[in-house]
C-alpha positions in Angstrom: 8.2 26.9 -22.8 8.1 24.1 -20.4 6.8 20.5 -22.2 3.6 19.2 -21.0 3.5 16.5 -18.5 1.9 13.6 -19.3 0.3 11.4 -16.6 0.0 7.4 -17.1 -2.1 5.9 -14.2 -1.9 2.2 -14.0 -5.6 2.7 -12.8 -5.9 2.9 -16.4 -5.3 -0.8 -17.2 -6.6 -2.4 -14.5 -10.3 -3.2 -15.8 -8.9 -4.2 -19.4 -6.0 -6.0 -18.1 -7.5 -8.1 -15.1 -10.4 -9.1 -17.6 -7.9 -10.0 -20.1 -5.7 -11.9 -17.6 -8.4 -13.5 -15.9 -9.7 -15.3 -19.0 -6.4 -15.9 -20.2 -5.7 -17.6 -17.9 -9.3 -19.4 -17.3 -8.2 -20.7 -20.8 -4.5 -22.1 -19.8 -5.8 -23.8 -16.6 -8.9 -25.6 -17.4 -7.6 -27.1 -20.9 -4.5 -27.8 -19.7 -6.1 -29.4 -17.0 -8.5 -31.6 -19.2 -5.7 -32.6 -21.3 -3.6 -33.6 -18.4 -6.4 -35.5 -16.8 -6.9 -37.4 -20.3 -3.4 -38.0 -20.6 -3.4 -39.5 -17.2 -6.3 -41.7 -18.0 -3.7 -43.6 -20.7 -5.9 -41.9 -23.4 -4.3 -41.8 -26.8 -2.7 -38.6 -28.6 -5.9 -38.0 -31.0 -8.3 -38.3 -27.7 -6.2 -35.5 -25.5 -6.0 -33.7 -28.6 -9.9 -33.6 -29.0 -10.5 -33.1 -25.4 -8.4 -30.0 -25.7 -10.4 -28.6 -28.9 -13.5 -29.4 -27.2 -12.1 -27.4 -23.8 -11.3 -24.3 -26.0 -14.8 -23.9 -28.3 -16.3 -25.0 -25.4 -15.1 -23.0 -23.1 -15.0 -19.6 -24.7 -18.6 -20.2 -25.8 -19.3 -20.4 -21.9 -17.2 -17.5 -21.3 -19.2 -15.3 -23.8 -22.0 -16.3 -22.5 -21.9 -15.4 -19.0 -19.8 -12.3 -20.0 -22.9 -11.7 -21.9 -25.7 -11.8 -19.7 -23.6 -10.2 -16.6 -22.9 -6.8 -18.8 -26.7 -7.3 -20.7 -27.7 -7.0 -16.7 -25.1 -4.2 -16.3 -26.6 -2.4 -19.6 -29.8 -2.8 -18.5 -29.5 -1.2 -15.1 -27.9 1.8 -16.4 -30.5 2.3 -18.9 -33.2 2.2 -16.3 -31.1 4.5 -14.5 -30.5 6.5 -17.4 -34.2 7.0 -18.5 -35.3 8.2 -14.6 -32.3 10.7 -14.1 -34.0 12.1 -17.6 -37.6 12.1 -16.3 -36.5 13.7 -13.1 -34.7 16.1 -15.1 -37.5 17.2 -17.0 -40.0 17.5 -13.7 -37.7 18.4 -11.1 -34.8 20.8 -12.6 -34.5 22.3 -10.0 -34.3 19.8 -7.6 -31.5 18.1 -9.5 -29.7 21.3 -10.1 -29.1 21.8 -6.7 -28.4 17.9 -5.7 -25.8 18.3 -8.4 -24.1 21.6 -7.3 -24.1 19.7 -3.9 -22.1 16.6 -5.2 -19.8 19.4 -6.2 -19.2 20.8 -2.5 -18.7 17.4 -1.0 -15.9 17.6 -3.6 -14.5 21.0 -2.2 -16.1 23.6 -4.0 -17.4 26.8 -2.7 -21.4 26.7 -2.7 -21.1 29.5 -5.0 -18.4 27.9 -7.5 -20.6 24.6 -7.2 -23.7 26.3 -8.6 -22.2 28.0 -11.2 -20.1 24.6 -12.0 -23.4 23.2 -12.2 -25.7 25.3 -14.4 -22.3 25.4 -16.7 -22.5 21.8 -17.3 -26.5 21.3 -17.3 -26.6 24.2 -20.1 -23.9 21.6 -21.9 -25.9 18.3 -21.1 -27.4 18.0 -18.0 -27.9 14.2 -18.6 -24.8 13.9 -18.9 -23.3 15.7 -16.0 -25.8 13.7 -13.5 -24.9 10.6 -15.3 -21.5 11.0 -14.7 -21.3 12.5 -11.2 -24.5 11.8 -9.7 -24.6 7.9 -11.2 -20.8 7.3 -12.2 -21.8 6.7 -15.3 -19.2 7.6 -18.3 -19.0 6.6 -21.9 -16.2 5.3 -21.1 -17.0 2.9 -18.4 -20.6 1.9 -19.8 -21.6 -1.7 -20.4 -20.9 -3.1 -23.8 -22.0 -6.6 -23.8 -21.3 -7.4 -27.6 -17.8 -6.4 -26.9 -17.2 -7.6 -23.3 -18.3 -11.1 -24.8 -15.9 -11.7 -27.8 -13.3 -10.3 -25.9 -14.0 -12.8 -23.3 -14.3 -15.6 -25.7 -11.1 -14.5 -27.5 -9.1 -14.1 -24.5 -9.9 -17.8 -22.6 -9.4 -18.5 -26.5 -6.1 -17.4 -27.3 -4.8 -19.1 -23.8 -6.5 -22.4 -24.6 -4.4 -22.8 -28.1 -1.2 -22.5 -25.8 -1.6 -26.5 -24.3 -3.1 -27.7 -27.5 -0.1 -26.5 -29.5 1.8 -27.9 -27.0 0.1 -31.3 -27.3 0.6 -30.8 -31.1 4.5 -30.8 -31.4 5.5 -32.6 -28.2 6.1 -36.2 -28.0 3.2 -38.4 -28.0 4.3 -40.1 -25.6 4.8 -37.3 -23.1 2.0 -34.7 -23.7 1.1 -34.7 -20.0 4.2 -33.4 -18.7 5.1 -31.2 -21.5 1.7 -29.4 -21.0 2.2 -29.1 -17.4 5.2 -28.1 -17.9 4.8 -25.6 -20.6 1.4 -24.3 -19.0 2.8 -23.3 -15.8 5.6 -21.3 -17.5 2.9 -19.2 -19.3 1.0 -19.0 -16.2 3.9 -17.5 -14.2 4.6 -15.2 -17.3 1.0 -14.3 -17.6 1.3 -13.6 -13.8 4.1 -11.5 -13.3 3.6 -9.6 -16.4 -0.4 -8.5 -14.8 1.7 -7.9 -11.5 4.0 -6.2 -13.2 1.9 -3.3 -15.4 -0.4 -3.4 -11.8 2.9 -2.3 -9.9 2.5 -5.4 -7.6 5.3 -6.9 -7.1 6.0 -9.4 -9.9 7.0 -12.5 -7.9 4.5 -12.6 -5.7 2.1 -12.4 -8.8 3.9 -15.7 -10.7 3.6 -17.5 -7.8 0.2 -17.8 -6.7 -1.0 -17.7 -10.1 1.5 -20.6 -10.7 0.4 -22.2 -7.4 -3.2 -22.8 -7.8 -3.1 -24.1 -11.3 -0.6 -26.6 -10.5 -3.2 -27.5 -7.5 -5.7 -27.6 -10.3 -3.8 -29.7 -13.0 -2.6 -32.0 -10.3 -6.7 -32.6 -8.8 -7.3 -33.9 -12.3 -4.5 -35.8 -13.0 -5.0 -37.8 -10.1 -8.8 -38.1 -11.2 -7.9 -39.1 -14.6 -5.0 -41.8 -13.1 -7.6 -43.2 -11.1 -10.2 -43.5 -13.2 -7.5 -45.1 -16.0 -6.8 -47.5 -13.7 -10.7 -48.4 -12.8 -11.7 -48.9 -16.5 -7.9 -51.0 -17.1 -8.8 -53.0 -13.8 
């Protein structure tokens, strides 16, 4: 007997993984970037330090936040569309029987094979059927906003603590070119690892990611010099 074949599409990943990235690396970027702009400023150890602490909570707070309210709205849209699919269901059977066998021969069945796909699936749960191929709608897909917010918060998290253990065992002296430094290296990891599992192609990934948040750390290293200098002056 032949051994089943098991399919992996990186399709898969990609919502998950781009989310995950994407605040990861929100976190690396903008605390390193405070920190470095402190630094610059000729503030002292415990002031980058607390600038960095202050970039993480307050940072993934933000991040839950808006992750928040953007799937609430998402929830809330799929609940309204939800509730008329059902009313339309219960007045218009018919009518929704056929626009569902329909979907079905747009997809390549025969008329006949649609319809009988169709009451098949409505006798199992007709909400569920329309949800899915009427509104694209799947358990799997729908909005969890509880969820979509600590993992938010947890993911601009866990890349904030990578500059502020940086700042924590580096020398004093030098925290703002050992959190460049070090941030940039995680960035191109973070990168070409998201390239990687997305089957781009892994340098190409590293290096833009690596490109704009030196751009960024730079912009506020130069702010934080200049201001230094106006408050020493």
């Amino acid at each position: 007997m032949r051994s089943r074949h098991a399919e992996r599409h990186r399709n898969e990943h990609a919502g998950w993984l781009r989310a995950a990235v994407l605040r990861a690396n929100d976190g690396i970027v903008s605390t390193a970037s405070l920190m470095v702009g402190i630094a610059a400023a000729n503030a002292g150890h415990h002031q980058v330090l607390l600038a960095g602490l202050a970039g993480l909570v307050g940072g993934a707070m933000s991040m839950a936040a808006g992750e928040y309210v953007s799937v609430s709205s998402q929830a809330d849209v799929e609940a309204a569309d939800l509730a008329k699919e059902k009313g339309e269901l219960e007045n218009f059977a018919e009518a929704e029987h056929q626009e569902l066998a329909a979907i079905y021969v747009k997809r390549g069945l025969d008329p006949a094979l649609a319809d009988q796909v169709a009451t098949q699936l409505s006798e199992h749960d007709a909400l569920a059927a329309h949800a899915r191929d009427e509104l694209g709608i799947t358990e799997t897909l729908r909005a969890r906003p509880v969820q979509a917010a600590l993992a938010s918060a947890g993911a601009f998290a866990l890349g904030a603590m990578l500059p502020i253990t940086v700042v924590l065992l580096a020398p004093r002296d030098h925290a703002g070119p050992w959190v460049t430094g070090f941030s940039l290296v995680c960035l191109a990891i973070l990168g070409g690892v998201a390239a990687k599992v997305g089957g781009a192609p892994v340098a190409r990934g590293a290096l833009r990611v690596s490109v704009w948040s030196a751009l960024a750390m730079a912009f506020t290293a130069a702010l934080g010099h200049w201001f230094g200098g106006v408050v020493a002056g």
